[in-house]
Residue frames as a rotation matrix with the C-alpha (Angstrom) as fourth column:
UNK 1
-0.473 -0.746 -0.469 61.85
0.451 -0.662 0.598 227.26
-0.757 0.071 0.650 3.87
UNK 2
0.526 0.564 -0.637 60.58
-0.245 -0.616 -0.748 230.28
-0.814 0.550 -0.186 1.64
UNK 3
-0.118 -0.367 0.923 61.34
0.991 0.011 0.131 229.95
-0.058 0.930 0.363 -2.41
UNK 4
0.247 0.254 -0.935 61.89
0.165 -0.962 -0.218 233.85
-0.955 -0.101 -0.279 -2.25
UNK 5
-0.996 -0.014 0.087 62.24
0.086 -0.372 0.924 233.78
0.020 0.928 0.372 -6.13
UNK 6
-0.555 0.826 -0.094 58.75
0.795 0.560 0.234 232.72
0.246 0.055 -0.968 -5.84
UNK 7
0.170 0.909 -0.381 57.92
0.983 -0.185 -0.003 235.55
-0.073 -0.374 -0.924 -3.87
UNK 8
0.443 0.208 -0.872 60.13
0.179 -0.974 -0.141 238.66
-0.879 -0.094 -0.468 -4.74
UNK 9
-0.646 -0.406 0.646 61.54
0.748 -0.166 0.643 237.95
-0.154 0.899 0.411 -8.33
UNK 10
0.161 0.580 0.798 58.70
0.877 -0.456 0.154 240.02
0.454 0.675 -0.582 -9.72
UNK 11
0.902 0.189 -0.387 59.51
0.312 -0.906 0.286 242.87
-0.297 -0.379 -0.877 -7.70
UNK 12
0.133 -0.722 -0.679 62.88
0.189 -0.654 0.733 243.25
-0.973 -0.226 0.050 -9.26
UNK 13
-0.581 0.135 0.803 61.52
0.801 0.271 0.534 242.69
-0.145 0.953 -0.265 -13.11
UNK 14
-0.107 0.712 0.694 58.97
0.966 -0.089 0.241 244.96
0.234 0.697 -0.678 -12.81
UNK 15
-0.585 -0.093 0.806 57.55
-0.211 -0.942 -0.262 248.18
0.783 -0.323 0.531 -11.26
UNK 16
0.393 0.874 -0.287 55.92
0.229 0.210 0.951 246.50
0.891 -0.439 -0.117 -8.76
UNK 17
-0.300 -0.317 0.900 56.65
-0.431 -0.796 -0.425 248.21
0.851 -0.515 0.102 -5.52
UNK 18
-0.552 -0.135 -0.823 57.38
0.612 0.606 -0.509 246.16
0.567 -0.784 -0.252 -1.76
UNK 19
-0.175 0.239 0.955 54.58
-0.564 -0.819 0.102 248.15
0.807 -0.521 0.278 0.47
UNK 20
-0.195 -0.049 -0.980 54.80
0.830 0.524 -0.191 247.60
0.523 -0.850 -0.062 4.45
UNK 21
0.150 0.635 -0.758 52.30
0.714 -0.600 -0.361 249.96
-0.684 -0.487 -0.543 6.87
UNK 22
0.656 0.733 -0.179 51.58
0.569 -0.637 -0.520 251.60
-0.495 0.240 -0.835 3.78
UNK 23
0.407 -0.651 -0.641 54.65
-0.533 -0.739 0.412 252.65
-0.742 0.174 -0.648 2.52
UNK 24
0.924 0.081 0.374 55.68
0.290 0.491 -0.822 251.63
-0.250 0.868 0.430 -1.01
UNK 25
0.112 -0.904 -0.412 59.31
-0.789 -0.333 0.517 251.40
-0.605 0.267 -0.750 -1.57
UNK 26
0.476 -0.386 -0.790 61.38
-0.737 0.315 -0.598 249.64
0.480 0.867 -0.134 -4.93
UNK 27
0.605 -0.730 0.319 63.27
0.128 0.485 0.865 246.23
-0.786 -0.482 0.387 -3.70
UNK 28
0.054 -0.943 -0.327 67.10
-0.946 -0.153 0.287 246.29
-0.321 0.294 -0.900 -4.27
UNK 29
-0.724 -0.361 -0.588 67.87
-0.289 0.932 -0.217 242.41
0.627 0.013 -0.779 -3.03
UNK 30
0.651 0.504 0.568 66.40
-0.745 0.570 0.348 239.61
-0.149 -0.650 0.746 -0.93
UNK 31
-0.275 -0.506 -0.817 68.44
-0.113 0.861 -0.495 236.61
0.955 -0.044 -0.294 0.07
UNK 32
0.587 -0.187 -0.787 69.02
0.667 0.663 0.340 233.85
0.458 -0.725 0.514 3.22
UNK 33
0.104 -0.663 0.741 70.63
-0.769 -0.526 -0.363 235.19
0.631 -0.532 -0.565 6.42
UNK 34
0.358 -0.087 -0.930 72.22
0.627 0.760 0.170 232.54
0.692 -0.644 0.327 8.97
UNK 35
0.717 -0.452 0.531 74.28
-0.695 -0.521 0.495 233.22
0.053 -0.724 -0.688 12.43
UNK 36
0.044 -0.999 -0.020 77.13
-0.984 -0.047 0.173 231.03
-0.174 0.012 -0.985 10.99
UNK 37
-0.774 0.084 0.628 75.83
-0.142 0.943 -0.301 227.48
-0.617 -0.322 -0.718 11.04
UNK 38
-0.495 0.725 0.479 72.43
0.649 0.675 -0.351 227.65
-0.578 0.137 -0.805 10.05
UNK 39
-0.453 0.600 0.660 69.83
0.342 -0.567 0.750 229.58
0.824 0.565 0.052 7.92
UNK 40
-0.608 0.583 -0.539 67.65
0.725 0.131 -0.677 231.79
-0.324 -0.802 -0.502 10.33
UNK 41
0.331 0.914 0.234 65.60
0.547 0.016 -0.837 233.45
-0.769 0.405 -0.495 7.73
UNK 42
-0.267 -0.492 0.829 65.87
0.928 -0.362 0.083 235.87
0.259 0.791 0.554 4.98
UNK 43
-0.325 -0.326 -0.888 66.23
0.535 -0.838 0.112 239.67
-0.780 -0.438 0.447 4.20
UNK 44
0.341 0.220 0.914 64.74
0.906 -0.337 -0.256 242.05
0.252 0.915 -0.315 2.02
UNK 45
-0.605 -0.525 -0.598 67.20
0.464 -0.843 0.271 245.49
-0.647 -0.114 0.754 1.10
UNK 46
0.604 0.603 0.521 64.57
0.780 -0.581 -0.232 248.03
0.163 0.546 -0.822 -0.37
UNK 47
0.285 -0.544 0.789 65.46
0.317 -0.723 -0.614 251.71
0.905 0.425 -0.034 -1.25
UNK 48
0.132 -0.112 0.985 65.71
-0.393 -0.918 -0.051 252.97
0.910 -0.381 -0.166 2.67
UNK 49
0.300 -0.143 0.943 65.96
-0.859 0.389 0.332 249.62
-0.415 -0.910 -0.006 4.83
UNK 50
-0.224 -0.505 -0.834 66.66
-0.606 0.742 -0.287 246.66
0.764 0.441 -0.472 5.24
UNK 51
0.185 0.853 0.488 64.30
-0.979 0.115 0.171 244.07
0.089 -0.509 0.856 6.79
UNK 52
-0.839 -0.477 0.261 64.80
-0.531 0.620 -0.578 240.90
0.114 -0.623 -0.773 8.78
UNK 53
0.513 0.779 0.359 62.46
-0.847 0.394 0.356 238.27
0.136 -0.487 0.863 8.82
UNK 54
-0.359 -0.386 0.850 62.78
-0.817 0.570 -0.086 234.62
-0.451 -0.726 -0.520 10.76
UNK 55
-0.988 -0.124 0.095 61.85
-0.037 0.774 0.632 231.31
-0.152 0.621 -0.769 9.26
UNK 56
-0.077 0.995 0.068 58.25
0.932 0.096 -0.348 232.14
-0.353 0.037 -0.935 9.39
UNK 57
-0.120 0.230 0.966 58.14
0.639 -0.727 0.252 235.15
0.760 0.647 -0.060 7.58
UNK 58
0.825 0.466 0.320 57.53
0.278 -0.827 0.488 237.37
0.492 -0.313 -0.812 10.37
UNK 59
0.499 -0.695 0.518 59.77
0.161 -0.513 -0.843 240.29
0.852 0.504 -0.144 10.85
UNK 60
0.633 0.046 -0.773 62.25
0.707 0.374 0.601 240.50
0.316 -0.926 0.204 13.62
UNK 61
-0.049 -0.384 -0.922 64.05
0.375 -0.863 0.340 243.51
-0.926 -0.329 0.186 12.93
UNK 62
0.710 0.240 0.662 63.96
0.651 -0.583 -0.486 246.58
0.269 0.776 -0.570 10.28
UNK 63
0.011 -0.998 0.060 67.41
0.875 0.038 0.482 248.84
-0.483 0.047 0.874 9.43
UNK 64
0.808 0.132 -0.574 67.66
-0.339 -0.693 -0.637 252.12
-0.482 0.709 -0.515 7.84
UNK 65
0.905 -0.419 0.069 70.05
0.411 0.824 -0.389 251.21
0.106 0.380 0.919 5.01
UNK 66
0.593 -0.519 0.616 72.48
-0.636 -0.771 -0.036 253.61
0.493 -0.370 -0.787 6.40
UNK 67
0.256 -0.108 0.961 72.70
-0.828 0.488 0.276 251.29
-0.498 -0.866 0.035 10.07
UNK 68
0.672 0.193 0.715 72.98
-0.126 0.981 -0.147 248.30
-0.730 0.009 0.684 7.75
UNK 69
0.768 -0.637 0.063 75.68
0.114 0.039 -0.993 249.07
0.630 0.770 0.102 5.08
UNK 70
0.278 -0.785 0.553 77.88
-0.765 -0.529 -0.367 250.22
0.581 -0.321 -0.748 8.28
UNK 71
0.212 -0.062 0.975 77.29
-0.565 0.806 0.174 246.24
-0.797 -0.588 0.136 9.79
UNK 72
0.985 -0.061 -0.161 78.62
-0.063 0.744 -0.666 244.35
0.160 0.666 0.729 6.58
């Protein structure tokens, strides 16, 4: 399992800036997502999405944060 202090505290202390294919956006949050039972990976909520990854880090879906404030 990821220690995601480990890996995105510093992005919410500083000005460091979350960049994916080149685009540089500000994380919001990052936490653990399950499907009721179990952990199945975590989430990071930057300024314009909101990004899905599985228990390996790699990403399994990506949200404008629009599409994703209207699923909570």
């Amino acid at each position: 399992m990821f220690n995601l202090d480990q890996i995105y505290e510093t992005y919410l202390t500083s000005d460091k800036r979350f960049r994916r294919n080149g685009v540089e956006e500000r994380i919001i949050a990052y936490g653990y997502h399950c499907d009721g039972a179990d952990i199945v990976g975590h989430y990071v909520t930057t300024e314009n999405h909101k990004l899905f990854y599985d228990l390996q880090g790699e990403l399994i879906r990506k949200e404008t944060l629009a599409v994703a404030n209207i699923e909570r």
